[in-house]
C-alpha positions as CSV (number, residue, x, y, z in Angstrom):
1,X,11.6,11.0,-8.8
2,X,12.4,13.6,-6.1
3,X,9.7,16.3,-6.8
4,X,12.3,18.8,-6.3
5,X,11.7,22.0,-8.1
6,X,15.5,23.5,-8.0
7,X,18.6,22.4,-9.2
8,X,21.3,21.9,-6.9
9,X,24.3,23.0,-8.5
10,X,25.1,26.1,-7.2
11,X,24.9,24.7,-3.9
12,X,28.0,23.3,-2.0
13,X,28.2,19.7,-0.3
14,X,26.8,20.2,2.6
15,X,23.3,22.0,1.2
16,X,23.2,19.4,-1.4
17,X,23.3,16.3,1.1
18,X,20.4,17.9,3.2
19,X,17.9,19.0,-0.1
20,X,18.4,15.6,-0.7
21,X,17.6,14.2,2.5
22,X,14.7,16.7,2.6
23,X,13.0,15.1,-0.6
24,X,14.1,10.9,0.2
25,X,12.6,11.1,3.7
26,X,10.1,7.6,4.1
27,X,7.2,9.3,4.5
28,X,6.1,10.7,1.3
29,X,3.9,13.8,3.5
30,X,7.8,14.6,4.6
31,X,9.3,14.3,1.4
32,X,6.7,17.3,0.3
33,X,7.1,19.3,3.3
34,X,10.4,19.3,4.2
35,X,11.2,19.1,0.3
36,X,8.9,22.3,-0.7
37,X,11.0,23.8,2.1
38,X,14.4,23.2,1.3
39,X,13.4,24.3,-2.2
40,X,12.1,27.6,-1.2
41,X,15.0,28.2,1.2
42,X,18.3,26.0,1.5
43,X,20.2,28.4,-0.6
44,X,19.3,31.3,2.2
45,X,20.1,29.0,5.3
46,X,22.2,30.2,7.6
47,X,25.1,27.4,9.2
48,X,23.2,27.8,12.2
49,X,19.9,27.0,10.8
50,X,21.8,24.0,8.6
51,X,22.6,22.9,11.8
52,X,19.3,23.0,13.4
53,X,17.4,21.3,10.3
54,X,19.9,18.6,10.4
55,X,19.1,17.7,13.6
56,X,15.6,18.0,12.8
57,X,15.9,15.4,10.1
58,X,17.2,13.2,12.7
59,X,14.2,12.6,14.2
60,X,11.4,10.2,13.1
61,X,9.3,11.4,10.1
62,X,5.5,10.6,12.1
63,X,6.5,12.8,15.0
64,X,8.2,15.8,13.0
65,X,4.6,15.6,11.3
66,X,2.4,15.3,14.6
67,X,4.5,18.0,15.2
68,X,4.0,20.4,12.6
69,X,-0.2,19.1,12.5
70,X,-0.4,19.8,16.3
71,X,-1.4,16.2,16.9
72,X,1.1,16.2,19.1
73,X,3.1,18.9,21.4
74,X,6.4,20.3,19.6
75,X,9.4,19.3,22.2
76,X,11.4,22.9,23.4
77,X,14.4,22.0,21.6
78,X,12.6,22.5,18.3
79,X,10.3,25.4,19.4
80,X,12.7,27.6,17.2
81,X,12.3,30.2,14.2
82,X,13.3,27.7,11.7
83,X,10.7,25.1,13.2
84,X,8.3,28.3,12.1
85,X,9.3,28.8,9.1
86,X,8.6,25.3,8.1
87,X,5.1,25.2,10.1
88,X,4.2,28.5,8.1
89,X,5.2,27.3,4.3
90,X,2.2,24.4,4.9
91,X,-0.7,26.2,6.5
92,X,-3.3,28.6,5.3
93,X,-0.7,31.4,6.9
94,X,1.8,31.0,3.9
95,X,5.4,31.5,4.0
96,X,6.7,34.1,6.9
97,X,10.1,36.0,7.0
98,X,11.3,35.5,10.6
């Protein structure tokens, strides 16, 4: 089971293959977080944000969460508004519009 809360139908190819990728990541913590994100916002993504959370997914799921848990430094590349967003959604802040 996925957890995911939408259904992907309205979405085209591309937005499919990366909510699913967002919810089937290894680590079950990343499945929820970058799941619950894609959820809340795959539909509004812009190509260049597709783009950037694509490469995101790329990297390994324990440091994208020592990331995001500040156990560990975020590298530059990722020090983006998208990066935020995501950061935002799971901390007592809540959801931002950057």
């Amino acid at each position: 089971m996925s957890g995911t809360q939408i259904s992907t139908a309205g979405l085209d190819a591309r937005r499919r293959r990366i909510h699913f990728r967002a919810w089937h990541r290894g680590m079950r913590e990343m499945d929820l977080i970058l799941g619950q994100f894609s959820d809340a916002e795959i539909a509004r993504l812009s190509d260049s944000e597709l783009d950037q959370l694509e490469i995101l997914m790329e990297e390994p799921d324990r440091d994208i969460f020592m990331w995001l848990t500040g156990e560990a430094p975020t590298p530059a590349e990722f020090h983006t508004a998208l990066f935020a967003k995501i950061k935002a959604m799971h901390t007592h802040a809540g959801p931002v519009n950057l």
